[in-house]
C-alpha positions as CSV (number, residue, x, y, z in Angstrom):
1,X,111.3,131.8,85.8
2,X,114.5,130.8,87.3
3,X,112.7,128.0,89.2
4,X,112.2,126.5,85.8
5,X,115.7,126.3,84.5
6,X,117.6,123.8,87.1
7,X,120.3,123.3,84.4
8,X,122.0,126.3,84.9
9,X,123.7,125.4,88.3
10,X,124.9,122.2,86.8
11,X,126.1,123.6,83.7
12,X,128.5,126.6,85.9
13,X,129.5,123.9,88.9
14,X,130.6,121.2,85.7
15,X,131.7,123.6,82.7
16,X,133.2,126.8,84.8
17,X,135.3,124.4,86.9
18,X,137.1,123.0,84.1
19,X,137.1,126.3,81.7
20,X,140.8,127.3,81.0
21,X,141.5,130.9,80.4
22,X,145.1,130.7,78.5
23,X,144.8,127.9,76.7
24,X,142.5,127.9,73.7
25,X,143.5,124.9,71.4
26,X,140.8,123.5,69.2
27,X,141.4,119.4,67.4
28,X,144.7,120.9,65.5
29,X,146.4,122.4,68.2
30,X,145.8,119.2,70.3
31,X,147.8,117.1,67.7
32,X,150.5,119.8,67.8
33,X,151.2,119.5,71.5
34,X,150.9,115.8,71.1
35,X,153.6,115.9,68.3
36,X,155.9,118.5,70.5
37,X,155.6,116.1,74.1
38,X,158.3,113.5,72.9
39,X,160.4,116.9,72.0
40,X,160.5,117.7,75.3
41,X,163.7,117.8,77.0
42,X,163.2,120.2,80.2
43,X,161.2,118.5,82.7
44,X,159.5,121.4,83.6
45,X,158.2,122.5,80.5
46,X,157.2,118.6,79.9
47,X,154.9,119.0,83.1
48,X,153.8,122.3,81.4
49,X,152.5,120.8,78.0
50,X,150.9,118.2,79.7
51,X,149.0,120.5,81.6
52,X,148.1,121.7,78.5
53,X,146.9,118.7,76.7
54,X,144.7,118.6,79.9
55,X,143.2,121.8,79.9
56,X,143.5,121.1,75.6
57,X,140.7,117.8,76.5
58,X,138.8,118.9,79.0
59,X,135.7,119.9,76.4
60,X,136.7,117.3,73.9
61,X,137.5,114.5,75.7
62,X,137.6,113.6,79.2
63,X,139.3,110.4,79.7
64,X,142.1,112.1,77.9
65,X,141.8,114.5,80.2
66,X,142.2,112.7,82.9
67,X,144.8,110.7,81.6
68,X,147.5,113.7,80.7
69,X,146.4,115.3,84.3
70,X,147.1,112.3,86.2
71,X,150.4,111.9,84.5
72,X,151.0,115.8,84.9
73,X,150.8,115.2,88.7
74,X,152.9,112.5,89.0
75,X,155.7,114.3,86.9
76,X,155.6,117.1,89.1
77,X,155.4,115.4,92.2
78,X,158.7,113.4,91.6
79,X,160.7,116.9,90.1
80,X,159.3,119.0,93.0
81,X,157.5,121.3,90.7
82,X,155.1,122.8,92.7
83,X,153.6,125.1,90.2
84,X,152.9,122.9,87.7
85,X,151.8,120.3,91.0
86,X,148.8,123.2,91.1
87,X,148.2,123.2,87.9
88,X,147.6,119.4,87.3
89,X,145.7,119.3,90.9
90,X,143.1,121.8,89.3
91,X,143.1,119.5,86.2
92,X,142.2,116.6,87.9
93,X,139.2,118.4,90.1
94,X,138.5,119.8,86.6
95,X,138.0,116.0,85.5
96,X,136.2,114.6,88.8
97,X,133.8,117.2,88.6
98,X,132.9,116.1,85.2
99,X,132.8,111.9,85.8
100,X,131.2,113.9,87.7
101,X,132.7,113.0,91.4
102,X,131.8,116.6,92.9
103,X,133.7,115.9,96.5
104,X,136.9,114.4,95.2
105,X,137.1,117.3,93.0
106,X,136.6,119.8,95.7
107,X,139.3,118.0,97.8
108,X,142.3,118.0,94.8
109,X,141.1,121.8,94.2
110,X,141.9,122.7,97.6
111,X,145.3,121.1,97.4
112,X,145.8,123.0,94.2
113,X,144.9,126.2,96.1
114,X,147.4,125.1,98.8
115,X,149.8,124.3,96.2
116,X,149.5,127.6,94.2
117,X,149.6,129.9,97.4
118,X,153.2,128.0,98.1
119,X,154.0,128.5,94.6
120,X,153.5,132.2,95.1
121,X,151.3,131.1,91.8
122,X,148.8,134.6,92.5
123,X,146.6,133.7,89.0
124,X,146.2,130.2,89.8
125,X,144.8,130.7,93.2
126,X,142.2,132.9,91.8
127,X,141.7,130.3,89.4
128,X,141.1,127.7,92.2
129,X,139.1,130.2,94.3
130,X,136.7,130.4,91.5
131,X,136.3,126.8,91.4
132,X,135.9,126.3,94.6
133,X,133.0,129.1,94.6
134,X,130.9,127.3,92.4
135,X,131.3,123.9,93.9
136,X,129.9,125.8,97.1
137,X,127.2,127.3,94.6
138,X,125.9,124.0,93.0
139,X,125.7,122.6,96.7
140,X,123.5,125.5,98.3
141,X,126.1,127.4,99.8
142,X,125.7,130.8,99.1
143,X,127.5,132.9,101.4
144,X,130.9,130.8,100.9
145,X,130.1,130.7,97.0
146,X,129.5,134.4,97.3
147,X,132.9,134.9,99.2
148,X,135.3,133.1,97.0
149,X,133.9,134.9,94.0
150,X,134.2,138.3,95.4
151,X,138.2,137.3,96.4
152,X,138.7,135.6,93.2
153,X,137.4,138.8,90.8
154,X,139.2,141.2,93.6
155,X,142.4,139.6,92.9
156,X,141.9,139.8,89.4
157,X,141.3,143.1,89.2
158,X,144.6,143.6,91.4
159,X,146.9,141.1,89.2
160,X,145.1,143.0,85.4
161,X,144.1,139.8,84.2
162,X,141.5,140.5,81.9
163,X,141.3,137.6,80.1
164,X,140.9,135.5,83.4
165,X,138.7,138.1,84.9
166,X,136.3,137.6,81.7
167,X,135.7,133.6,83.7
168,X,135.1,135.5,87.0
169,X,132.5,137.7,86.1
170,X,130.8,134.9,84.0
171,X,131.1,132.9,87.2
172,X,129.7,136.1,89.2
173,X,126.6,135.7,87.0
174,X,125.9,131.9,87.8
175,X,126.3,133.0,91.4
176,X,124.1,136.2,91.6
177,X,121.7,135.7,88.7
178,X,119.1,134.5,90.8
179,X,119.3,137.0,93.3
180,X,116.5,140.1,92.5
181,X,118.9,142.8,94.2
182,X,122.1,141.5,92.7
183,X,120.4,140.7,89.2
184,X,121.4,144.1,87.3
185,X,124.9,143.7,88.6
186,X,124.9,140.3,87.5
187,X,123.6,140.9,83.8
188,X,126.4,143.8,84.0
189,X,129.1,141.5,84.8
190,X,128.1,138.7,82.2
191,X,128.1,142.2,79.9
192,X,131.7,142.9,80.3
193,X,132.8,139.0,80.2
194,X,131.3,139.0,76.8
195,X,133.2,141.5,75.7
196,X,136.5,140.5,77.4
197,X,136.1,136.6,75.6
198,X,135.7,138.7,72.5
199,X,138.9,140.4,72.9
200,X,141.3,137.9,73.5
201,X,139.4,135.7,71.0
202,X,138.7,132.8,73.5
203,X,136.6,130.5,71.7
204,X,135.3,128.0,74.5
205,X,134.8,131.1,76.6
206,X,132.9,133.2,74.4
207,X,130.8,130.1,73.8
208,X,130.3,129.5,77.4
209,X,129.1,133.1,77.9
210,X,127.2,132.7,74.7
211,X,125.2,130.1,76.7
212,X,124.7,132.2,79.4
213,X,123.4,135.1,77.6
214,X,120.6,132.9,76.0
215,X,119.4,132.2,79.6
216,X,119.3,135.8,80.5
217,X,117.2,136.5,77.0
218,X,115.2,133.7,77.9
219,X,114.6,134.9,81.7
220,X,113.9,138.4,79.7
221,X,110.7,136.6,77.7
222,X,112.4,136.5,74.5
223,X,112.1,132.7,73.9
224,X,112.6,132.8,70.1
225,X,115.5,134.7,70.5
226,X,117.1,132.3,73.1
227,X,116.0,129.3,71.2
228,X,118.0,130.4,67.6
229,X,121.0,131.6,70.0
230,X,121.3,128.2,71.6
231,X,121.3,126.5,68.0
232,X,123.9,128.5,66.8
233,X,126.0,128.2,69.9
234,X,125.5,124.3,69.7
235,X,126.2,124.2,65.9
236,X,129.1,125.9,66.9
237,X,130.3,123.7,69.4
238,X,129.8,120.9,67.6
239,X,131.7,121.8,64.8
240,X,134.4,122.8,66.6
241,X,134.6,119.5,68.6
242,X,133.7,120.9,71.7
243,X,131.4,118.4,73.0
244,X,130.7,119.4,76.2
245,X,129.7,122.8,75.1
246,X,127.1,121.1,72.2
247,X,126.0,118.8,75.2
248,X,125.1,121.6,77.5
249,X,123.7,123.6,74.8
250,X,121.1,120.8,74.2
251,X,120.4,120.0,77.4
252,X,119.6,124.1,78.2
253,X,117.7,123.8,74.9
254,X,116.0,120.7,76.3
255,X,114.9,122.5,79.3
256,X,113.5,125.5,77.9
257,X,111.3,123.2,75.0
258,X,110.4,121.5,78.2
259,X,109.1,124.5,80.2
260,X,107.4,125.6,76.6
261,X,105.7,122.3,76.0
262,X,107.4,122.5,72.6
263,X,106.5,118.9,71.0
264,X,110.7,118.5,70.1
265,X,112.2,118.6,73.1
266,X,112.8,114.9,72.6
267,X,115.3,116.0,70.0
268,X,117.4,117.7,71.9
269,X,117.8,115.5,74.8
270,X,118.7,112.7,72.5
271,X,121.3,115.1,71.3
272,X,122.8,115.9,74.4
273,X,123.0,111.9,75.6
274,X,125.1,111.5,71.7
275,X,127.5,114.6,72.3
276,X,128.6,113.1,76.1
277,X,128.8,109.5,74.7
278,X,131.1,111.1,72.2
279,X,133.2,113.1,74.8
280,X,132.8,110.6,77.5
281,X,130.8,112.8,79.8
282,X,128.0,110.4,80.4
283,X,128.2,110.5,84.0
284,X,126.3,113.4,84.1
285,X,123.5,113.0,81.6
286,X,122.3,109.8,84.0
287,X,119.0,111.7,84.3
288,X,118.2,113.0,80.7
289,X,118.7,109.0,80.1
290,X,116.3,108.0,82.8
291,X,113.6,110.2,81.3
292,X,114.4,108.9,77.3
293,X,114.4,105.4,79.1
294,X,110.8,106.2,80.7
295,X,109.7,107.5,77.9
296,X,110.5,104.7,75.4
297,X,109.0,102.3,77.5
298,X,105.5,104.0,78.3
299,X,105.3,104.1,74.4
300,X,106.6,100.6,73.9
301,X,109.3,100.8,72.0
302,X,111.8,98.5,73.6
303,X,114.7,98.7,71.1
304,X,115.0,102.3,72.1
305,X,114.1,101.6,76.3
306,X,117.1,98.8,75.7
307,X,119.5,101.0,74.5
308,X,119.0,103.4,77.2
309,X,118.7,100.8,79.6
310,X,122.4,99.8,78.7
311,X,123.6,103.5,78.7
312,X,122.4,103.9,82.2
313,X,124.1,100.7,83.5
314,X,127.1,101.9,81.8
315,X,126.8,105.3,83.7
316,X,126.2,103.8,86.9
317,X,129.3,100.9,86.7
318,X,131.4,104.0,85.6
319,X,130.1,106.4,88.7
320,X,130.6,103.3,91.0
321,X,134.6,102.5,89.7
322,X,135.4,105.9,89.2
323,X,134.6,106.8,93.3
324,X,136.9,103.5,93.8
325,X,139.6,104.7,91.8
326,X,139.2,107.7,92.2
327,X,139.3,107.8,96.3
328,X,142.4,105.1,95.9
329,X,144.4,108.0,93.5
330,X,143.6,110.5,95.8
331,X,145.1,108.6,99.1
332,X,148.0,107.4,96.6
333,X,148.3,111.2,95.9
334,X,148.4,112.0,99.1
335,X,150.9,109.3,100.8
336,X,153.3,109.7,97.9
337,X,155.6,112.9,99.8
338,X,155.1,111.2,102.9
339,X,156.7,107.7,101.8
340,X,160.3,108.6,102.8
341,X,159.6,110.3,105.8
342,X,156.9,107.1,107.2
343,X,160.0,104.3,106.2
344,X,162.6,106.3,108.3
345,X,160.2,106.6,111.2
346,X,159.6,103.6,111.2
347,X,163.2,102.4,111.0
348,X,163.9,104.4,114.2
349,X,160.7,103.1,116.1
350,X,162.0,99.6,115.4
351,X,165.3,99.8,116.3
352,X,163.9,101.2,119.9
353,X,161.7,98.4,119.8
354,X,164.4,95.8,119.1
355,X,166.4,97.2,122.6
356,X,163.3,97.4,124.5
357,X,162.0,94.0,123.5
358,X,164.7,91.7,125.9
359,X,164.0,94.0,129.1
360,X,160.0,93.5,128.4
361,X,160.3,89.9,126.8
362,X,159.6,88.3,131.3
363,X,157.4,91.1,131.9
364,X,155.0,90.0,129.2
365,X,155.2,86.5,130.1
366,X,154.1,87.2,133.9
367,X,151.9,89.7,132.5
368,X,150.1,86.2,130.1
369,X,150.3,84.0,132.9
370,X,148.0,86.6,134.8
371,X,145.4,87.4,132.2
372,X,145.2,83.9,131.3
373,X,144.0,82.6,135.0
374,X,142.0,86.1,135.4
375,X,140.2,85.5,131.8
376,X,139.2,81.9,133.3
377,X,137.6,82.9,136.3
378,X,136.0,86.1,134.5
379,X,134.7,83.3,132.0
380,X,133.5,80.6,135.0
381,X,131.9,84.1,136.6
382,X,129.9,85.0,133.2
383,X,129.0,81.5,132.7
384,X,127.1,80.5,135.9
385,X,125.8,84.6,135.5
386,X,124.7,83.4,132.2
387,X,122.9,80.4,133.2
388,X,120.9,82.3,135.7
389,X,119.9,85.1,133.7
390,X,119.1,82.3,131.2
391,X,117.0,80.6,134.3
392,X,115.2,83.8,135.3
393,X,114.3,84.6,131.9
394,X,112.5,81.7,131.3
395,X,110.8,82.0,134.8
396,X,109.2,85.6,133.7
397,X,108.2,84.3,130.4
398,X,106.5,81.9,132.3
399,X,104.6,84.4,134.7
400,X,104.4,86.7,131.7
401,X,101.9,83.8,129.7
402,X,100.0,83.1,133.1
403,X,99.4,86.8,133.3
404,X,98.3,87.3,129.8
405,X,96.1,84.1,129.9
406,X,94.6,85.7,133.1
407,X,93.8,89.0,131.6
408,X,92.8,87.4,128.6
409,X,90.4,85.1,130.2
410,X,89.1,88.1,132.3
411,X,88.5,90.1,129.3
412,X,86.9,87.6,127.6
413,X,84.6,87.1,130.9
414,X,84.2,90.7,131.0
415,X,83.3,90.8,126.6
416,X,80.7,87.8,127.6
417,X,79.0,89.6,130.0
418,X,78.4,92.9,129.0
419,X,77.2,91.3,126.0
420,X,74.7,89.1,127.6
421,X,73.4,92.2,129.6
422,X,72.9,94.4,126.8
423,X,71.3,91.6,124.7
424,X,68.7,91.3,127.3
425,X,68.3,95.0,127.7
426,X,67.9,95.2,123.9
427,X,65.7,92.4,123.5
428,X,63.4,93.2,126.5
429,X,63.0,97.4,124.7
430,X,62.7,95.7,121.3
431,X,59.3,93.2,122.5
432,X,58.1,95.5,124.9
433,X,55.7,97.6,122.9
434,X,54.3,94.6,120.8
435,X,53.4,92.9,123.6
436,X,51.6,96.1,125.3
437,X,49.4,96.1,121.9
438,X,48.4,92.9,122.2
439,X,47.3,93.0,125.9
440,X,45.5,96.5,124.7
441,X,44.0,95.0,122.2
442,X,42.8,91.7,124.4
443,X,41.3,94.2,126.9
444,X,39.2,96.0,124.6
445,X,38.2,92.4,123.3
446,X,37.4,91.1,126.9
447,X,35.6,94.4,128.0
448,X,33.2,94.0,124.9
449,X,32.8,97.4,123.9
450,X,33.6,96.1,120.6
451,X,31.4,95.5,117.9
452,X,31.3,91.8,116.6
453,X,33.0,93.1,113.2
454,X,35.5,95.3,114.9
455,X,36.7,92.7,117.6
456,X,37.4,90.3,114.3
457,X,39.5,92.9,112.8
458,X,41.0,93.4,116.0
459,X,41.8,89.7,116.7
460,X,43.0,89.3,113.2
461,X,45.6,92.1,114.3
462,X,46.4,90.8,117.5
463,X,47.2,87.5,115.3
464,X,49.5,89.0,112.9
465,X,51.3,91.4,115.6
466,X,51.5,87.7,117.7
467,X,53.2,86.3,113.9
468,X,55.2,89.2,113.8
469,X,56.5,89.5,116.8
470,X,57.3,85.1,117.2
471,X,59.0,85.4,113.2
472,X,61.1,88.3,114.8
473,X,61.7,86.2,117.9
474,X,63.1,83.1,116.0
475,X,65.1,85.3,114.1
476,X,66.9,86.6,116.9
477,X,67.2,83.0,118.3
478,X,68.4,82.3,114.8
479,X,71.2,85.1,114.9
480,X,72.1,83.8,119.0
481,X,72.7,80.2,117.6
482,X,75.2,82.0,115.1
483,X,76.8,83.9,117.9
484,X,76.9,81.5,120.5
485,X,77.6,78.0,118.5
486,X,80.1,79.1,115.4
487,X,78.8,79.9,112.0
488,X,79.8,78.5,108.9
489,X,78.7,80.7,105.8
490,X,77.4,78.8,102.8
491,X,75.9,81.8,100.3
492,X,74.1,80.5,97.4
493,X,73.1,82.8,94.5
494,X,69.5,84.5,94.4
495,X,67.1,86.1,92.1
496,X,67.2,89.7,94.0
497,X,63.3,90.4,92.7
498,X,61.7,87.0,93.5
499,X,63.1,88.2,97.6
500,X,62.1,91.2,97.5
501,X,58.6,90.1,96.3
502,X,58.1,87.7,99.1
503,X,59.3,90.3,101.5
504,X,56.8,93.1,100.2
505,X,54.2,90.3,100.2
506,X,54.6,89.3,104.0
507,X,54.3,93.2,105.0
508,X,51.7,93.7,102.3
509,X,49.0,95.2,105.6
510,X,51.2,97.7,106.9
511,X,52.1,99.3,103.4
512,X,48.2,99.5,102.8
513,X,47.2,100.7,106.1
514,X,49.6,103.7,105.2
515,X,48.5,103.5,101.6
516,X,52.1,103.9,100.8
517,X,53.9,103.3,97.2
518,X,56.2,100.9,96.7
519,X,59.1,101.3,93.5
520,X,61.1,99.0,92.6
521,X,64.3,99.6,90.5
522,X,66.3,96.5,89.6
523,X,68.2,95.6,86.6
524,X,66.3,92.6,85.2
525,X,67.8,89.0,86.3
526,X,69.9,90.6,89.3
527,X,71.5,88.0,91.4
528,X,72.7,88.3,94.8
529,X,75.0,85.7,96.2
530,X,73.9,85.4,100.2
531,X,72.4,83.4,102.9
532,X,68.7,83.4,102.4
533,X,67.0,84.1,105.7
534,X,69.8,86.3,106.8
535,X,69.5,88.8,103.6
536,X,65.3,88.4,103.9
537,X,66.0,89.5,107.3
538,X,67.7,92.5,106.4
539,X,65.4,93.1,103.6
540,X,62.1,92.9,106.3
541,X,64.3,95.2,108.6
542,X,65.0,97.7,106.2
543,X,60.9,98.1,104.4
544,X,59.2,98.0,108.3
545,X,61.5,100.7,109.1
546,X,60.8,102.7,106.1
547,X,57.0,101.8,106.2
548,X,57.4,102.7,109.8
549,X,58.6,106.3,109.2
550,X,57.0,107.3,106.1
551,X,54.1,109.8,106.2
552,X,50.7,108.3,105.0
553,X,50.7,108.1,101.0
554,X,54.1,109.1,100.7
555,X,56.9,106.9,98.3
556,X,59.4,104.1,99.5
557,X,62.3,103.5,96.5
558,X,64.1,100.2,96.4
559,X,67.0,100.6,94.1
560,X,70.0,97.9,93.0
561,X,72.7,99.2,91.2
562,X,76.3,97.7,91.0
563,X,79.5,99.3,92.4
564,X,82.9,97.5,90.9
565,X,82.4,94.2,92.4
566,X,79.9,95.0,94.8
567,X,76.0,94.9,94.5
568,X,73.9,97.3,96.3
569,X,70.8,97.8,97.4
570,X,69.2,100.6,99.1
571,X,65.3,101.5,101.1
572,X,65.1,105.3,100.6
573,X,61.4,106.6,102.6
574,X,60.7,110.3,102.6
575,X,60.1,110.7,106.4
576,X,61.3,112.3,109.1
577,X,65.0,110.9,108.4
578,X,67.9,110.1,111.2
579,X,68.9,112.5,114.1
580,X,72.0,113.4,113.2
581,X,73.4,112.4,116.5
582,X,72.1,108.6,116.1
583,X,73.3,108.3,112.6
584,X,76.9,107.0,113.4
585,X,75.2,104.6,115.9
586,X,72.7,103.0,114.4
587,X,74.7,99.5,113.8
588,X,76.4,99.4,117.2
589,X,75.4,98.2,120.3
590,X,78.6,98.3,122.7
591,X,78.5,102.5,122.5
592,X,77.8,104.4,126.2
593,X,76.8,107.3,124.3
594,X,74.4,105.4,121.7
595,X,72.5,104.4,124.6
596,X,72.3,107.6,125.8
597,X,71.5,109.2,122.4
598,X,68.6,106.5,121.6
599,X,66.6,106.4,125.2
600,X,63.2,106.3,124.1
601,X,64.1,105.4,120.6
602,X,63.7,101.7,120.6
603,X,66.3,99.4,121.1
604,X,67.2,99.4,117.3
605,X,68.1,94.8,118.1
606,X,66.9,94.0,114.5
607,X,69.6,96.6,113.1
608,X,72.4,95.5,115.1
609,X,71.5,91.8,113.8
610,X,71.5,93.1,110.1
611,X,75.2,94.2,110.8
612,X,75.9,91.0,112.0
613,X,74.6,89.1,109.0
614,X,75.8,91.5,106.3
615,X,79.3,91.4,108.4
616,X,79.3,86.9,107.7
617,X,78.8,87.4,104.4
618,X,81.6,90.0,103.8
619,X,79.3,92.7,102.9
620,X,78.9,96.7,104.1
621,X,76.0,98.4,105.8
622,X,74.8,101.8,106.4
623,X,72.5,104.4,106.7
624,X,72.5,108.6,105.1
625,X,70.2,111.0,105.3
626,X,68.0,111.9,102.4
627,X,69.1,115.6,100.8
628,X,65.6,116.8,100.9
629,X,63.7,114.5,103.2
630,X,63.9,110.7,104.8
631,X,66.8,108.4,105.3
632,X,68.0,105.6,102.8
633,X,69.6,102.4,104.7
634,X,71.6,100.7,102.0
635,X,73.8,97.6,102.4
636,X,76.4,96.3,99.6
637,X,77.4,92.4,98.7
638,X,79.7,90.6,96.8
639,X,78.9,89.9,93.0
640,X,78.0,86.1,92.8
641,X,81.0,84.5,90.4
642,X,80.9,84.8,86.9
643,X,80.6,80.9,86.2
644,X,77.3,79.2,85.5
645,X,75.6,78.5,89.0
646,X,71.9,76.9,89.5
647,X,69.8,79.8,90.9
648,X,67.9,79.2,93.7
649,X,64.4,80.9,92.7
């Protein structure tokens, strides 16, 4: 179930790095430190209640936050104060972690860990090492998360600081709670952090750990339960002015409506984007606005999408001058101790350089004199190097064209004739057997072992297998002209039925030698937009092979239907159907192993020209095998367009 709640790691990294332990000052004790600060006479106890407004803002407010921090830092940087230095350090990773600017905040927590070590400061560091285990947490590092909250609740327990151990253990949780072996000692230690927040009456804390506790009844099945805890706690928070907590409370509501598929989640998200625009934690709420943003624009309600639109601009500008100013504080930070120290240095460097600067003042001038004659002879060297690179490069380009125009020209030679062979292999197989029946038949005629009746039927055969067999021929001579002299493709639209009935017609004798059946199922009117004698071509090609297959008073199915903007029209026989390893080769005639596969088959000419044709006129072809018996060759065309067109019947 953990897999589900994601929100959990953002709500320890964000809300546990910024959690204060000693100070617990709601919207009235805020105004009272704000009233005491001009009181303020000692500058280390000014530095201290700064601190303290800080720590006061950090779930109220953050740009306040930020702002008494900052000046916090800058206080005790000028007085030398190193304790309250730490404290305002952790302040301000408290407040980058919230914009949120996760790795600036890791770097001013580990100078307030350097800081508090110096200051002997023994609470503070385990303080900071807290922190610092949770950023290492959120960012997938569990040993060193693991480590510095082991040190951190070790020197707690060494130092008896109950009410900052109560934060460690909590902290404990968000690092072990999704670990199966460490999970009882986990819910232990969130346990006994609930009962330490209660002690010393910490209000944010006990509210945190109040959040926490609804996960672990949620993780436990008890979704009711963890749903009215959640409500309270944000009620709570809200009321209190704590608008992180209410923020975080929604969002962890949010997530487990989500991971129900309760219909309100909605609610609750748009709850937690108003409680960070309200504390000026928006920066990390970028994603709950994304999905509000998504979702009022799938259901078009652009007032809404607008106004998260804006928020998430707003989010993005502030991420983008918060890492500017943010970085530029930091190196400011940084520099400010080492100001003095980098003038003086570079007084002294100077000064050496002043009484150096007469002995070296000829050297350099020798020293020009020389690099300027060896930089003009370098220059004359690259130049003429240049133009004869320049030269030879434009020589292999040259030799590189030739050879490509070579190769090309030989593959082209090479495409030529291989295709010229196999077109006359193809077309010798395909006219052979016609040809052999006619000479049969003319023998029989000549011997005169016919009958007078039988040598007319014979003749009349020999006359339409001559027909056949010269319409075949001029459409192969048709399809050559098209290879061999350019095509230009002018389709026209076509009543599919009046073709196919002209077709049918012209092979009418084979289909009632066979005694075969003939269905035809066409939506009424269907066009087809084509080349005439290329798609009666196809459509011949397509019923001689099905009539050619088919068993003797068997059923051949012609069948249109439209497929989005195609047309298609498929021959289904009940014959023998396609060996399986032919199938894939049926269209092709530049395949070694089709020739192989189809020796003794025919040469299959008349299907590689339907490819052809249906190719032009930016169709698709093909060929399946029946589920129960014969094949159906199909091929699919382009609708005709939807204007008014004369129909060519």
């Amino acid at each position: 179930m953990t897999d589900h709640l994601p929100y959990l790691r953002k709500l320890a990294l964000c809300w546990l790095l910024a959690l204060p332990v000693f100070i617990r000052a709601q919207s009235s004790g805020i105004e009272k430190l704000k009233k005491q600060l001009p009181l303020v006479t000692d500058s280390v106890a000014y530095v201290t209640t700064l601190n303290r407004l800080a720590i006061a803002y950090q779930a109220c407010q953050l740009d306040s936050c930020g702002k008494y921090a900052s000046l916090a830092r800058d206080v005790a940087t000028r007085i030398h104060d190193r304790q309250g230095r730490a404290h305002a350090l952790r302040n301000l990773g408290s407040y980058y972690a919230f914009r949120p600017h996760r790795y600036l905040s890791f770097l001013f927590y580990n100078d307030a860990l350097n800081e508090s070590r110096a200051a002997g400061d023994s609470c503070h560091v385990s303080q900071v090492l807290m922190n610092i285990g949770i950023y290492y947490n959120f960012n997938g590092n569990a040993k060193d998360a693991r480590s510095m909250i082991n040190r951190a609740l070790l020197l707690t327990w060494q130092l008896k600081a109950d009410s900052l151990r109560a934060m460690v253990l909590a902290n404990y949780y968000t690092v072990y709670y999704a670990d199966s072996l460490m999970k009882p000692y986990a819910a232990k230690a969130l346990l006994q952090a609930g009962i330490l927040a209660e002690q010393f009456r910490d209000v944010r804390a006990s509210l945190y750990i109040q959040l926490l506790q609804a996960n672990e009844t949620f993780m436990n099945g008890r979704f009711s339960q963890a749903e009215t805890d959640l409500k309270h706690i944000i009620d709570t928070a809200a009321h209190a002015g704590l608008n992180y907590l209410a923020m975080y409370g929604s969002m962890q509501l949010t997530g487990y409506k989500v991971w129900l598929r309760h219909a309100d989640s909605l609610e609750y998200r748009q709850k937690s984007v108003e409680y960070a625009m309200a504390g000026g934690y928006i920066g990390l709420i970028l994603p709950a606005v994304t999905i509000l943003y998504n979702h009022y624009q799938r259901r078009g309600d652009t007032l809404q999408a607008a106004r998260y639109s804006r928020i998430a601009l707003r989010i993005m500008q502030q991420q983008q001058d918060d890492m500017q100013k943010g970085e530029m504080d930091y190196i400011a930070y940084t520099m400010q101790d080492q100001t003095m120290d980098s003038l003086k240095l570079q007084a002294v460097i100077q000064e050496s350089a002043l009484q150096k600067s007469r002995l070296q003042q000829r050297f350099w001038q020798y020293l020009l004199v020389f690099m300027i004659v060896v930089i003009l002879l370098v220059l004359l060297l690259f130049f003429k190097f240049l133009r004869s690179y320049h030269a030879s490069g434009i020589r292999a380009q040259r030799l590189s064209r030739l050879q490509q125009e070579v190769s090309d020209s030989n593959e082209t030679l090479r495409v030529n004739d291989d295709f010229k062979n196999k077109l006359i292999s193809l077309i010798a197989h395909d006219f052979r057997t016609p040809l052999h029946n006619i000479i049969d038949i003319t023998g029989f005629v000549n011997e005169s072992v016919l009958t007078p009746e039988d040598a007319t039927e014979m003749v009349i055969e020999v006359e339409r297998t001559a027909t056949n067999t010269l319409t075949v021929f001029e459409e192969i001579l048709s399809w050559m002209r098209t290879q061999l002299s350019g095509f230009v493709y002018y389709p026209k639209p076509y009543l599919l039925q009046n073709m196919l009935t002209a077709m049918i017609q012209s092979l009418h004798h084979l289909v009632k030698d066979k005694q075969l059946l003939i269905i035809q199922q066409l939506p009424p009117g269907l066009q087809v937009h084509c080349d005439y004698e290329m798609l009666q071509f196809i459509h011949r090609n397509f019923l001689h092979n099905a009539i050619k297959f088919s068993p003797a008073g068997s059923t051949i199915t012609i069948t249109a239907i439209r497929i989005n903007t195609f047309t298609e029209i498929s021959f289904s026989d009940e014959g023998p159907g396609v060996p399986a390893e032919v199938l894939p080769w049926l269209f092709a005639y530049d395949s070694h192993s089709y020739r192989q596969k189809r020796t003794g088959k025919g040469a299959g000419l008349a299907l590689i020209i339907c490819k052809d044709f249906i190719d032009k006129m930016k169709g698709e072809i093909g060929a399946v095998n029946n589920p129960v018996k014969g094949s159906t060759f199909y091929y699919r065309l382009p609708e005709a367009p939807g204007e008014e067109e004369n129909i060519v019947s």
